[in-house]
LUMTI-140351 format. One record per atom (N, C-alpha, C): x, y, z. Coordinates in steps of 0.2 Angstrom, whole numbers, plus 5000, padded with zeros to 4 digits. Each point is the difference from the previous one (the first is absolute). Layout:
REM LUMTI-140351
XYZ ...
REM end
This chain:
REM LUMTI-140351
518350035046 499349985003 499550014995 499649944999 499550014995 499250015005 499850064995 499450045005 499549944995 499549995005 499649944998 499350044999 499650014995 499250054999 499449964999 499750005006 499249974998 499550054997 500049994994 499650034995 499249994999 499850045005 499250014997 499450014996 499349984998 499850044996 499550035002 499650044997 499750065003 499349994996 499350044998 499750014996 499950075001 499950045006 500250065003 500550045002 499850055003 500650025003 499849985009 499450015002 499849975006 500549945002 499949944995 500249955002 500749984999 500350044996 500750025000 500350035007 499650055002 500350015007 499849945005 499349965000 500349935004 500549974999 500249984994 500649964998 500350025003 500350085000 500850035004 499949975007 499650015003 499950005007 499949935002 499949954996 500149935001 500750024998 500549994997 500349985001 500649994994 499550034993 500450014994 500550034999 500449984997 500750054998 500050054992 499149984996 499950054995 499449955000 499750044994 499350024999 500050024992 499649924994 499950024998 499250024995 499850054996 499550035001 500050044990 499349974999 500050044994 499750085000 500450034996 499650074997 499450014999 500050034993 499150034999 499949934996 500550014996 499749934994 500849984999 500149944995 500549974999 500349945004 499649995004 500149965007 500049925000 499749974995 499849944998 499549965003 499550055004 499649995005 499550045001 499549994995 499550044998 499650065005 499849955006 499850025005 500350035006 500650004997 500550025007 500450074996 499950065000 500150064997 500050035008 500550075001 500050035002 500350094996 499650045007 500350064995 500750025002 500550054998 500550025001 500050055007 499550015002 499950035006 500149935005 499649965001 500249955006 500549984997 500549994994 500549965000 500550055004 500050075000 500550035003 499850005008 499349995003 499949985006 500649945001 499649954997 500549955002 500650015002 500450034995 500650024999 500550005007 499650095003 500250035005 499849935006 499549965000 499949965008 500749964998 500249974997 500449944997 500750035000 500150054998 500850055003 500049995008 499550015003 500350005006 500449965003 499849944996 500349935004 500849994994 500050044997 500549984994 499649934994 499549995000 499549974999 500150024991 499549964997 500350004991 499150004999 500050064993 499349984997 500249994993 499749964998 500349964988 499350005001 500050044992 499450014997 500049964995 499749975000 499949944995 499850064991 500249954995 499950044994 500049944996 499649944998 500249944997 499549974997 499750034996 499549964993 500350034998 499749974993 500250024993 499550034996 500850085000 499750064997 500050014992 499450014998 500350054991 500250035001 500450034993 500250044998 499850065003 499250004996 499650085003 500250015010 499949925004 500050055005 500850015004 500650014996 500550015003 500150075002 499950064997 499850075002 499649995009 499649965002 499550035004 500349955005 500349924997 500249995007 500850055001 500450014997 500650045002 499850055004 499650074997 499650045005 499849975008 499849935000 499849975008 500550005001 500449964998 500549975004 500650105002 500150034998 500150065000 499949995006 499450045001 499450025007 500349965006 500049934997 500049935006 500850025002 500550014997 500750025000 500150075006 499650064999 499950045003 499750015008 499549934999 499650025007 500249955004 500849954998 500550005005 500149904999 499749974994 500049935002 500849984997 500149945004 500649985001 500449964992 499549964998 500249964993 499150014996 500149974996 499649984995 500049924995 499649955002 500049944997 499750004994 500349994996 500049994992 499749964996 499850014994 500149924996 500150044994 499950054997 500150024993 500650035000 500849974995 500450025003 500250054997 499650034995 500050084998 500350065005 499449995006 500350035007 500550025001 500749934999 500750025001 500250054997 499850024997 500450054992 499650075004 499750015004 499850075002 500650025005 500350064998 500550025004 499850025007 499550044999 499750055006 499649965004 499949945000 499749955006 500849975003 500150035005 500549995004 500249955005 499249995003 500149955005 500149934998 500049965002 500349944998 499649954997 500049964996 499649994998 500149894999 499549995002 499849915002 499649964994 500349974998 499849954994 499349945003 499550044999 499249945002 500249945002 499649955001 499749954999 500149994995 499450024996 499850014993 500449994995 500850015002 500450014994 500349934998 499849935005 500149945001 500550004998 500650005007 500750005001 500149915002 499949964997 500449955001 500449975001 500750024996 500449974997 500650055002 500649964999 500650085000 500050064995 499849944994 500350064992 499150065003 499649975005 499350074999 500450055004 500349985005 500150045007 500650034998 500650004994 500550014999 499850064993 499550014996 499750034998 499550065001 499849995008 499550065003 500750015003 500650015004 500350015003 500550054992 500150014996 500150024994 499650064998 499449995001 499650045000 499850065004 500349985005 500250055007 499450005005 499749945001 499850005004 500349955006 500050035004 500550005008 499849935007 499149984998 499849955001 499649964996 500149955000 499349934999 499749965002 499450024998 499649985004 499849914997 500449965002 499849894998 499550004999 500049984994 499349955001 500149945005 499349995002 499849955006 500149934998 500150004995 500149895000 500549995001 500750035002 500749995000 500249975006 500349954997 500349975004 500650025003 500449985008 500350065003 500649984995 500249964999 500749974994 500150084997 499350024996 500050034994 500250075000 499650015009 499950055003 501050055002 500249945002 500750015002 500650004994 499649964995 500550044993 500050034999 499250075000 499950054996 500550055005 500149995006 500250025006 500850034999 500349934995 500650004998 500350044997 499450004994 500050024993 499950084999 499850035005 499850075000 499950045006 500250055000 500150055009 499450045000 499550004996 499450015003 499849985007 499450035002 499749995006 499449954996 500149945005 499449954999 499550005005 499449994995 499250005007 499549954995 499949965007 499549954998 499550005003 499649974999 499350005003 500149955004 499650015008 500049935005 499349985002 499650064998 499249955003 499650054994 499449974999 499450004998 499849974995 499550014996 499849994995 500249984993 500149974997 500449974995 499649984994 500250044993 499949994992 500349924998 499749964998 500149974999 500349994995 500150054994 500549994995 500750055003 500549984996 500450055001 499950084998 500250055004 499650065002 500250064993 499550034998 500050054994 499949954994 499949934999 500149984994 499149955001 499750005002 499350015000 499350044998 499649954993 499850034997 499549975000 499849955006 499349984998 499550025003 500050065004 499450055000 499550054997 500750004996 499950064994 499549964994 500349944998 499849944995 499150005005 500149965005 499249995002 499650065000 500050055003 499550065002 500450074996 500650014996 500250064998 500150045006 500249995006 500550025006 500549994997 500650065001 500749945000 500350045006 500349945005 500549985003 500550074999 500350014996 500350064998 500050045002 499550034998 499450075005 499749985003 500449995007 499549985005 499349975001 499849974995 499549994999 499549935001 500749945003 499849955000 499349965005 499949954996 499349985001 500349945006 500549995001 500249965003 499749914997 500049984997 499949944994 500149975002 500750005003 500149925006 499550015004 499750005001 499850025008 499249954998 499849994993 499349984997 500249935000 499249964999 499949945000 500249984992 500449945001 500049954995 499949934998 500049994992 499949915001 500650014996 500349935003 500549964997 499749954994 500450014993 499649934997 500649984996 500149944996 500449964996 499850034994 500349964994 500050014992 499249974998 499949975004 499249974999 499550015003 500050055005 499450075003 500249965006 500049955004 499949945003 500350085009 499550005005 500150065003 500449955005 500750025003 500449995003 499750035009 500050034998 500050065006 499550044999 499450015005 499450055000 500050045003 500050084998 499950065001 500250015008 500949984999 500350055005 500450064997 500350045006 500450024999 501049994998 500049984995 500549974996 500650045000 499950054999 500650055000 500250045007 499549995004 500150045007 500549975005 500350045002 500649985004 500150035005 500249985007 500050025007 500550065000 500050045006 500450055002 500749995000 500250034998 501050005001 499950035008 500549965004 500250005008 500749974999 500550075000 500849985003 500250035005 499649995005 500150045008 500749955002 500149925001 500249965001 500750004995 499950044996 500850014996 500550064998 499650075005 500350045000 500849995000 500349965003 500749995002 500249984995 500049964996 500149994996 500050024992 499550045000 499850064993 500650065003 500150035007 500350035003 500849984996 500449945001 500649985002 500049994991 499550004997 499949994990 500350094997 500050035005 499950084997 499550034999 499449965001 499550064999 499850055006 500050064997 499950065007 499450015000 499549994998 499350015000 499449954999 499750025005 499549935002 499250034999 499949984994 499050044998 499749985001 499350005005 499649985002 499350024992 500049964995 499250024996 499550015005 499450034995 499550055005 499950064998 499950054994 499850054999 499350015001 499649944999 499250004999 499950005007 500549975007 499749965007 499750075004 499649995005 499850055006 500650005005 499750055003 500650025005 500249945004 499349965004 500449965003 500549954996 499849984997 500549964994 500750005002 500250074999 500550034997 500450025008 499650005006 500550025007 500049955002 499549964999 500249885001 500750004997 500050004992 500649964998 500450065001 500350045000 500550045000 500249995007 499850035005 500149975007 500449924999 499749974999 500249915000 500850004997 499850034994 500950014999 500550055001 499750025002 500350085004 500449965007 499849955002 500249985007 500449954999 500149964994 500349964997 500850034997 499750064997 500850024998 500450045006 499550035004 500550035008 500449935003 499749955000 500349955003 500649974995 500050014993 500849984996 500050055001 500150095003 500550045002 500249995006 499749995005 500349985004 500549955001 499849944999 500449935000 500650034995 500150054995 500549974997 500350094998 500050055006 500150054999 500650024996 500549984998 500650004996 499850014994 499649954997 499750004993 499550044999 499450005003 499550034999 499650065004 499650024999 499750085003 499350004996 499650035003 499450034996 500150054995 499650044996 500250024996 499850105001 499550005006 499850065002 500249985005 499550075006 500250005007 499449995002 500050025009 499649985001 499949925006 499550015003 499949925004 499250025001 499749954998 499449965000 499749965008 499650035003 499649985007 499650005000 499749965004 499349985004 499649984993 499450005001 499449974996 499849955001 499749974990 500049915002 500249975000 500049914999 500549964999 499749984994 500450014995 499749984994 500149914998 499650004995 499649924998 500049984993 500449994995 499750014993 499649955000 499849945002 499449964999 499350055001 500150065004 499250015001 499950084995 500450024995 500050034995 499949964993 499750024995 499749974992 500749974999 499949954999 500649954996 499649934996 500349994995 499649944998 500449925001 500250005005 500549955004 500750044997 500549975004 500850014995 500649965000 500350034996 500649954997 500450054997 500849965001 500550045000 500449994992 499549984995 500250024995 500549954995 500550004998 500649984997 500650035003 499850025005 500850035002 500449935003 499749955001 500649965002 500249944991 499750014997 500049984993 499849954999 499450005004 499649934999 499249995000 499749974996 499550024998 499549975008 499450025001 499749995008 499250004995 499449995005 499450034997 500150085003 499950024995 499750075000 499450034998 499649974998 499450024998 499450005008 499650044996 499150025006 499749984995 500149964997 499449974993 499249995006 499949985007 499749995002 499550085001 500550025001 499850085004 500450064999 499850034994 500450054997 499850065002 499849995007 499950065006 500150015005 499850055005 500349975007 499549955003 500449955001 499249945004 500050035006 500750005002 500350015010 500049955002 500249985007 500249965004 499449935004 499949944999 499649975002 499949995008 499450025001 499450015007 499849935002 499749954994 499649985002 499549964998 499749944999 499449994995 499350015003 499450014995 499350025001 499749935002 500050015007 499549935004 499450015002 499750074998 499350004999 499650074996 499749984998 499750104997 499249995001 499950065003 499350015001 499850065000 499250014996 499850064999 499650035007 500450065002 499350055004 499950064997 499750055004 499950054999 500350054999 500650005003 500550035002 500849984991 499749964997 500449974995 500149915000 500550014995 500349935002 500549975006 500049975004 500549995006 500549934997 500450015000 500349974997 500649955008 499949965003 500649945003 500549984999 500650035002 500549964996 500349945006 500549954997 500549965002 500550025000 500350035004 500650034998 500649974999 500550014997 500649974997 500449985009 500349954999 500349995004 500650075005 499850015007 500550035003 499550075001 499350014997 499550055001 500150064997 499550044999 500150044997 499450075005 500350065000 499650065002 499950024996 498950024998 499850034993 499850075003 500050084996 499850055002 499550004995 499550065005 499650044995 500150044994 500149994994 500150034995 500349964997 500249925001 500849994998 499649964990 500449994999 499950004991 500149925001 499649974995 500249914998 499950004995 500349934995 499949984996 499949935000 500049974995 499949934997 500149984994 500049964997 500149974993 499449964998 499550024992 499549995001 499849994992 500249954995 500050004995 500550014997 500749995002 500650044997 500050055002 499750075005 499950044998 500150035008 500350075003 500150015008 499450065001 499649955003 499550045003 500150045006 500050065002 500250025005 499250055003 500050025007 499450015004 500250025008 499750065003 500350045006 499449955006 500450025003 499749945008 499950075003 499350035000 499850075001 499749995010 500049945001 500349975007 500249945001 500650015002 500349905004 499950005009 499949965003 499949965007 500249974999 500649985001 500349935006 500249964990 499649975000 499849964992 499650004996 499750045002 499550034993 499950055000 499950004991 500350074995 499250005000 499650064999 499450024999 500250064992 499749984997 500150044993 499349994995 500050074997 499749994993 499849914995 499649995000 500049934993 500650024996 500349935001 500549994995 500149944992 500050014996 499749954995 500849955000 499749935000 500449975001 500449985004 499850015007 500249985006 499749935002 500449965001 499749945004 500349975005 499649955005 500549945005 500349984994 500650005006 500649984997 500550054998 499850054999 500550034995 500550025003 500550014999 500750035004 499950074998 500150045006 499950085003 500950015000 499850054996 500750065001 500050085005 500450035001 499950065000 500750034996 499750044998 500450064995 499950085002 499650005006 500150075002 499949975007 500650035006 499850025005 499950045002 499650035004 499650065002 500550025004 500149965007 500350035006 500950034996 500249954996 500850024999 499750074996 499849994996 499950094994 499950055006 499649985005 499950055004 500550025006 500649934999 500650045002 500250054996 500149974995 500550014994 499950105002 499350015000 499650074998 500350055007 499849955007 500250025006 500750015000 500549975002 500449985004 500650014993 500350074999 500450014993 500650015004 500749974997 500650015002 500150065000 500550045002 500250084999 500749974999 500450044995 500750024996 500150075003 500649985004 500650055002 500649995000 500450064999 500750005000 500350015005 500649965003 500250025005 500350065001 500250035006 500450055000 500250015005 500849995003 500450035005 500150075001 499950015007 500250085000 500649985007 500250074999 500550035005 499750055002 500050025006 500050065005 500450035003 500250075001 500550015001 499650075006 500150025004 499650065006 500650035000 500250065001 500450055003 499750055002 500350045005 499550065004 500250074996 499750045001 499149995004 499449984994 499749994999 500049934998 500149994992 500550004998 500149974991 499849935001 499649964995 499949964999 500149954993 500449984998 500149994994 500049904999 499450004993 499849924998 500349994996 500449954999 500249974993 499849934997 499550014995 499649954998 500549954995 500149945000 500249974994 499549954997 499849994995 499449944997 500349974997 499749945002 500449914996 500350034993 499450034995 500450024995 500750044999 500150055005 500650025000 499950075000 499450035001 500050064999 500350045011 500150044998 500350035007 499850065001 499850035005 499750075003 500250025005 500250055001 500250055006 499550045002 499549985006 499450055003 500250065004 500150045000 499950065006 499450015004 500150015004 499750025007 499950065004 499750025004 500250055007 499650005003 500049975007 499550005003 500250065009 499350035000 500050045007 499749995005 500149945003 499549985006 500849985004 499849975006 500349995007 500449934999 500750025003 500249935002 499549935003 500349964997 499549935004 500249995006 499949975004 500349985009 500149944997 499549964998 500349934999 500249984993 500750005001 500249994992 499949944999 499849955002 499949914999 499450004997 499550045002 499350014999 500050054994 500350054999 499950034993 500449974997 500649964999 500449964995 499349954998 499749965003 499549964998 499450024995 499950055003 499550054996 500250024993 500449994999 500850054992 499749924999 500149955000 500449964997 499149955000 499550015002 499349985001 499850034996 499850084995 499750044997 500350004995 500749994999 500650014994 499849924996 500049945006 499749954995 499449984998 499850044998 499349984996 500050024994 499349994997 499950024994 499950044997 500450044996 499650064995 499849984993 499550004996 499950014994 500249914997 500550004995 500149934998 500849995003 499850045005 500949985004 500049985008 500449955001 500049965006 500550025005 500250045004 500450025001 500549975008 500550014999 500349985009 500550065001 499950025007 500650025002 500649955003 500650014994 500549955001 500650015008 499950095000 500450025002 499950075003 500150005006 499850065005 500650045002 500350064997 500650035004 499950065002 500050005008 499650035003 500450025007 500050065003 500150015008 499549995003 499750065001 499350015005 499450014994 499849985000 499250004996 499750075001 499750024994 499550045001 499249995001 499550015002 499349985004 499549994996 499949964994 499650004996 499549974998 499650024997 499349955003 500049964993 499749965002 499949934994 499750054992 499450035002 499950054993 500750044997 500350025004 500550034996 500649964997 500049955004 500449944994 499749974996 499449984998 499749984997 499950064993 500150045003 500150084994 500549994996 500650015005 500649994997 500249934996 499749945001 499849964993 499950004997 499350035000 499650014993 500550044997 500150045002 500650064995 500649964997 500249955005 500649954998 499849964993 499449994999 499749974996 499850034992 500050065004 499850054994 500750004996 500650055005 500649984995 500349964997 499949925001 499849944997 499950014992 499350045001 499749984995 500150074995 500350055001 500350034996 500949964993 499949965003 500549994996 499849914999 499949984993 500049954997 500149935002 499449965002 500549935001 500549984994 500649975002 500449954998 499749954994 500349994995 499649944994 500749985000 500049905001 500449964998 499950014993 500550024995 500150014992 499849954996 499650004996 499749964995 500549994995 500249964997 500350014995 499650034993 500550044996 499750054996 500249974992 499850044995 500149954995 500550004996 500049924996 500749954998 499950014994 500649974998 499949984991 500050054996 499950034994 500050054996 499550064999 499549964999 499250015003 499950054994 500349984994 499750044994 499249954996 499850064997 499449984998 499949934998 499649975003 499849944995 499549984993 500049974999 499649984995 499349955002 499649984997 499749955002 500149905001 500549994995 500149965001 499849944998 500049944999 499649944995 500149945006 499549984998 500049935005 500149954994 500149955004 500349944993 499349965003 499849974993 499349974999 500049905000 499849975003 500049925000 499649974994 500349954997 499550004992 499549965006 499250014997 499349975001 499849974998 499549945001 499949974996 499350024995 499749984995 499650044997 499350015006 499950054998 499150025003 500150025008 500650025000 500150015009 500750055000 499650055003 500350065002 500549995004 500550085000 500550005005 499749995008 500449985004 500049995006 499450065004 499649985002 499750075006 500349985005 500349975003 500250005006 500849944998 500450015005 500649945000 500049985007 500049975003 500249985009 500449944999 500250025007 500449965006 499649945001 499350005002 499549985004 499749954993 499749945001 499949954997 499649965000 499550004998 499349955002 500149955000 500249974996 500449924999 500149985007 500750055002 500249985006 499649985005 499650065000 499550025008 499749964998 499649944996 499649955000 500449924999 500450035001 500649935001 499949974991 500150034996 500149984993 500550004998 500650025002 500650035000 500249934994 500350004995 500449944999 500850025001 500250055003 500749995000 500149985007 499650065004 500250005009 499649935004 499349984997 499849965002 499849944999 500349984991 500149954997 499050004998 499750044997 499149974999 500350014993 499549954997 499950004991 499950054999 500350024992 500050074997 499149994998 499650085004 499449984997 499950044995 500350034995 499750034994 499950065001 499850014993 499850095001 499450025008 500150045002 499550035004 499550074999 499750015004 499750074997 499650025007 499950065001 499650065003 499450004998 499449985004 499350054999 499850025004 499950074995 499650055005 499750044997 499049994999 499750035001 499850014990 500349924998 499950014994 500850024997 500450015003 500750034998 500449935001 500150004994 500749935000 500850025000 500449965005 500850055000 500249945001 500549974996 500649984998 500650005006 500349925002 500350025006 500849974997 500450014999 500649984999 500549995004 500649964999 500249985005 500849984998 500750045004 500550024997 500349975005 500149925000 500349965006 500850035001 500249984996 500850044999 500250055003 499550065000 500050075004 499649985008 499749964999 499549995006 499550074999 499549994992 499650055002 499449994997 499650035002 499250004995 499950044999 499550014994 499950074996 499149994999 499650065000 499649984998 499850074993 499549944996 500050034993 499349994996 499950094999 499149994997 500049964993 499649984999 499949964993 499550034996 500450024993 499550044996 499649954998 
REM end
């Protein structure tokens, strides 16, 4: 039975314990530094907070460790990772494979993103290495996905939603090249995400200042089963930068989706902690930041994937602008709304498209159909109305939070005068034997205190859901609802003396002696044009129907990137199906 893990990300520890409590099976979270996410640093204190909430469920913390490090800082990252080892985290995600060659890091250790696992010959040389899983790169097709499957007894984890680099992952430099950020040290400016022109070999502008290189969210909610039935045990939701709501939206959304292939298919599969996930909200990825989405290459076929229009969140259309007029009060803004209607709240967030460019603006009151708000530049009749923030759902989201318990069966057993003995067992498999003595009166109505035993024994204590399975019993002893609910909590308490149960991660493969740095092999260039900043999957040609293989248009010559005065060279590697882009000296 393969244990199936929805993999979250965190930016705190806060938000980590939402993630558990929607519904994750691990949580992952950077340290103080080394994270590859400049912004998203925690101390070694909340990582072992973490730790203990996330044990309870048999739950998983990886601490990320994946820029690239000097020389000078291998001392200080070892030291962390030490600490991180110590105050209880489960793996550690990699990219410098120096790491492997440290004996005294014991936990197990996960080959990045970053390490751009494509192929068999990558995933069969980080498995060599000793690291135990891989993390695919995202342009993979499931074909690829399922040789590597083949090829190696690693634990496989892919990404299934968020946000997507548009070149292949760790081997992007064109941040570092425009603004001296690099992508490496967390430091990316996000590049794709800027306005460009497209032009020919004779300035001639093709395309005026969109967004060229931005590309819609990855969504494989709709393919879990099939990534499932490929070998991958691991399902990572991107997101270290997102807010809380973000991260109990989509964790939830697929939390609910993998319970449902454990159910339907319980011979094969299981969740990867414990636990069951109740009540709350009903989650929505439409009405959380997405910049539309698309499921990639995994079927091995090229789709549009590009937000070249919107390379941020637009959100979902409302409506168009059928009158605007100024009062006192602001602008009052009338919409049309999109067919089938639409309910607007106070606070709720809009946008629009406005120059190329997503103007967005808070609707600080809505009635019925008009949005009253601050002047907005750029707004006219006619325009088509989005929202990107709803007010009412976030204030679900804030209200209305799921709660994670574990189940737990007890037995009961009464002997006189009155021994009382619980035995608690929990989904994971831990067992307790409670003791008892109680010195009160026989009951008269044993039907009536059996009810009572088995009323006050099923409830809640702490993160445990309890039932009584099983009552064996002559005559009842007299006890009032407080004192069973006593003996609960204590039932609970001895629970939590003894460790949840962790389905075993696999620990590390291969030889896992020191490495070296290693050389990449170089493509000849042609004069006055640099190696590759970036290589993709993703293809402008295509996404503007230029294609001459897939879509039969004339080859239109060299092309280029401008931005901002900065000219980039686009290249185009039909035979791999790839495009590269390339600074020109």
């Amino acid at each position: 039975m393969t244990p199936l893990e929805l993999l979250a990300p965190a930016r705190n520890a806060g938000i980590g314990i939402a993630a558990i409590d929607s519904g994750a099976d691990a949580v992952y979270i950077a340290g103080p530094f080394f994270g590859a996410r400049k912004d998203a640093g925690n101390s070694v204190d909340d990582i072992a907070r973490l730790c203990e909430y996330a044990h309870r469920f048999g739950a998983r913390i990886f601490v990320t460790v994946n820029i690239s490090v000097s020389e000078e800082e291998l001392p200080e990252l070892h030291r962390q990772m030490l600490l991180e080892q110590a105050a209880g985290v489960d793996a550690f995600i990699i990219r410098d494979e120096r790491i492997c060659g440290w004996d005294d890091i014991t936990v197990p250790l996960h080959a990045s993103t970053q390490c751009a696992i494509r192929t068999v010959e990558d995933a069969r040389r980080f498995e060599a290495l000793g690291c135990s899983r891989l993390v695919l790169e995202r342009e993979l097709p499931l074909e690829t996905i399922k040789a590597i499957r083949k090829a190696v007894s690693c634990e496989l984890e892919v990404f299934v939603h968020g946000a997507l680099c548009v070149c292949y992952s760790g081997e992007c430099s064109l941040s570092a090249y425009l603004d001296g950020r690099s992508a490496d040290r967390g430091e990316c400016i996000q590049a794709c995400r800027s306005l460009y022109d497209l032009v020919d070999s004779d300035g001639r502008v093709l395309v005026r200042n969109k967004a060229l290189l931005s590309l819609k969210d990855l969504n494989l909610h709709e393919k879990l089963s099939e990534l499932a039935d490929a070998g991958v045990c691991s399902f990572k939701i991107e997101g270290r930068l997102k807010s809380i709501s973000y991260v109990r939206n989509i964790t939830r959304w697929y939390s609910q989706a993998l319970d449902d292939i454990a159910a339907g298919r319980p011979d094969d599969f299981r969740r990867a902690s414990f636990g069951t996930v109740s009540g709350g909200f009903s989650p929505d990825p439409w009405k959380t930041f997405n910049r539309g989405y698309t499921e990639l290459f995994l079927d091995g076929k090229r789709g549009q994937w590009s937000s070249m229009d919107a390379p941020t969140n637009l959100g979902t259309p409302v409506g168009t602008v059928s009158r605007i007029r100024h009062s006192r009060n602001g602008l009052e803004i009338v919409i049309s709304p999109e067919k089938g209607g639409v309910v607007l709240n106070n606070g709720d967030g809009f946008s629009f498209i406005h120059k190329n460019s997503v103007v967005g603006f808070r609707g600080d009151v809505c009635e019925g159909l008009t949005i009253t708000c601050k002047a907005v530049d750029g707004l006219r009749e006619g325009t088509r109305l989005y929202r990107n923030i709803d007010a009412a759902f976030e204030r679900e989201l804030d209200r209305n939070i799921p709660k994670r318990e574990i189940p737990v069966s007890l037995e009961a057993k009464v002997s006189g005068k009155w021994s009382i003995e619980i035995t608690a067992t929990s989904q994971d498999g831990r067992r307790v034997v409670s003791p008892f003595k109680a010195d009160v009166e026989t009951a008269e109505n044993r039907a009536r205190a059996a009810d009572m035993f088995r009323e006050q024994l099923s409830k809640r204590s702490g993160h445990y859901l309890f039932s009584l399975d099983r009552l064996e019993a002559g005559q009842l002893p007299l006890l009032s609802a407080s004192i069973l609910n006593s003996m609960r909590r204590l039932v609970a308490d001895d629970l939590d003396s003894i460790p949840c149960n962790q389905l075993p991660l696999m620990n590390r493969t291969g030889s896992a002696s020191r490495p070296g740095q290693g050389e990449t092999a170089s493509n000849p260039t042609p004069d006055g044009v640099r190696e590759p900043l970036m290589r993709s999957k993703y293809c402008i040609r295509y996404e503007l129907g230029m294609c001459p293989v897939h879509q039969g248009a004339a080859d239109s010559g060299p092309l280029f990137l401008l931005n901002n005065g900065r000219r980039l060279a686009l290249g185009f590697d039909c035979k791999a199906c790839e495009m590269t882009v390339r600074a020109i000296r």
